[in-house]
C-alpha positions in Angstrom: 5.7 -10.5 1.3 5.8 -13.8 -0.9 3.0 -12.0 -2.7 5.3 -9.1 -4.2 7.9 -11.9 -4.2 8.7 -11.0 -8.2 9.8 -7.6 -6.9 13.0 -8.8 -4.8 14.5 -10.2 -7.9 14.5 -14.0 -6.1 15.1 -16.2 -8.7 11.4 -18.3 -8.1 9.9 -14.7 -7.5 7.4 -15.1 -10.3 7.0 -18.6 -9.2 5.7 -17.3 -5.7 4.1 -13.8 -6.2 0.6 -13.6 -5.6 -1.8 -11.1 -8.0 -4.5 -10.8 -6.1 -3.8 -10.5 -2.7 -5.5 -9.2 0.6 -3.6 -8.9 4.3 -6.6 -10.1 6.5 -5.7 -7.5 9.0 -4.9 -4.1 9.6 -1.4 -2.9 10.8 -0.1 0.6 11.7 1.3 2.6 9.4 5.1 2.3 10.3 4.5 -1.6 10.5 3.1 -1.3 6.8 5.8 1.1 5.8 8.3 -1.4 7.5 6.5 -4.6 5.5 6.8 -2.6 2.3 10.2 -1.7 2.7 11.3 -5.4 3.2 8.9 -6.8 0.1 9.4 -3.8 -2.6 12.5 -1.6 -1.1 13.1 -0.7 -4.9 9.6 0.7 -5.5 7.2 -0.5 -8.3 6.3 1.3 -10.9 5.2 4.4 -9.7 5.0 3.2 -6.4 7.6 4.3 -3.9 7.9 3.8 0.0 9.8 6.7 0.8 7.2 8.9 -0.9 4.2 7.3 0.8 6.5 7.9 4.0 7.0 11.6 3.4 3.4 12.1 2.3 1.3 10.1 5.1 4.0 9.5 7.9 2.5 10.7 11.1 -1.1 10.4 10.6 -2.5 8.3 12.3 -3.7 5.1 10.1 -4.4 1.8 10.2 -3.3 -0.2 6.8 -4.1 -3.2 5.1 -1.4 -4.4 2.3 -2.8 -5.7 -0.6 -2.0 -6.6 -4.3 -4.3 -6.0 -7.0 -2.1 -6.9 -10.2 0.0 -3.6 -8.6 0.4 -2.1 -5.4 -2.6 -1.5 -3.2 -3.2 -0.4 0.6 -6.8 0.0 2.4 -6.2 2.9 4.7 -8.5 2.5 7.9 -9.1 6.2 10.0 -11.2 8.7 10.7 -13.0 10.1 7.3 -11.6 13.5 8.3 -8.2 12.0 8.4 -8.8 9.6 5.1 -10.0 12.6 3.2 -6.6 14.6 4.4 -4.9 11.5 3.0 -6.6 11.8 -0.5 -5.8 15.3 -1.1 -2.4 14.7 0.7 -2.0 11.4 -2.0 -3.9 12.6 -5.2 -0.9 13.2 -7.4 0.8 10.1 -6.5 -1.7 6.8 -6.9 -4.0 6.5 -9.6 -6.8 5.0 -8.2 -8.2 6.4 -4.9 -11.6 5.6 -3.7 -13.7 5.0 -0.7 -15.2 1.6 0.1 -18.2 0.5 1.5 -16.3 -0.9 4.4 -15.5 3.0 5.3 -11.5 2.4 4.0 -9.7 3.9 1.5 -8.5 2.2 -1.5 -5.1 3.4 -2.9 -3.8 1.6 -6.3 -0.6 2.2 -8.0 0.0 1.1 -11.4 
């Protein structure tokens, strides 16, 4: 969480938040839906929780939080279920890409 700790409003927040930041493992989707709640409950920028929630709750995904400058998650899945996700998703981040390690990148700015 310290790395979106500039989105709490905490009064060292920018003194704390991390830019460029990588979870080294995957969690479940409602763990990462819980850990985003907690870190960013207000959104950020065109990022919201609840929406991600309503979008992709259910499937069955494996996420890894990350920061690039903004709000990013590698989704982990089948590619039949990670290709659901990006038409599912398309309207809402604006980046959303496959990676070489078979995940798929979602960015928010």
């Amino acid at each position: 969480m310290k790395a979106y700790s500039d989105c709490r409003g905490a009064p060292i927040g920018y003194e704390t938040r991390e830019l460029h930041f990588r979870a080294r493992e995957a969690v479940s989707f409602p763990t990462a839906v819980a850990i985003l709640r907690m870190a960013i409950s207000a959104g950020y920028n065109d990022f919201s929780v609840d929406r991600l929630e309503k979008l992709l709750g259910g499937l069955n995904l494996r996420v890894v939080i990350a920061r690039e400058f903004s709000v990013c998650l590698y989704l982990f899945s089948s590619i039949s279920t990670l290709v659901r996700v990006q038409k599912l998703i398309k309207n809402e981040a604006q980046e959303i890409d496959f990676q070489p390690d078979g995940s798929l990148r979602l960015w928010w700015d």
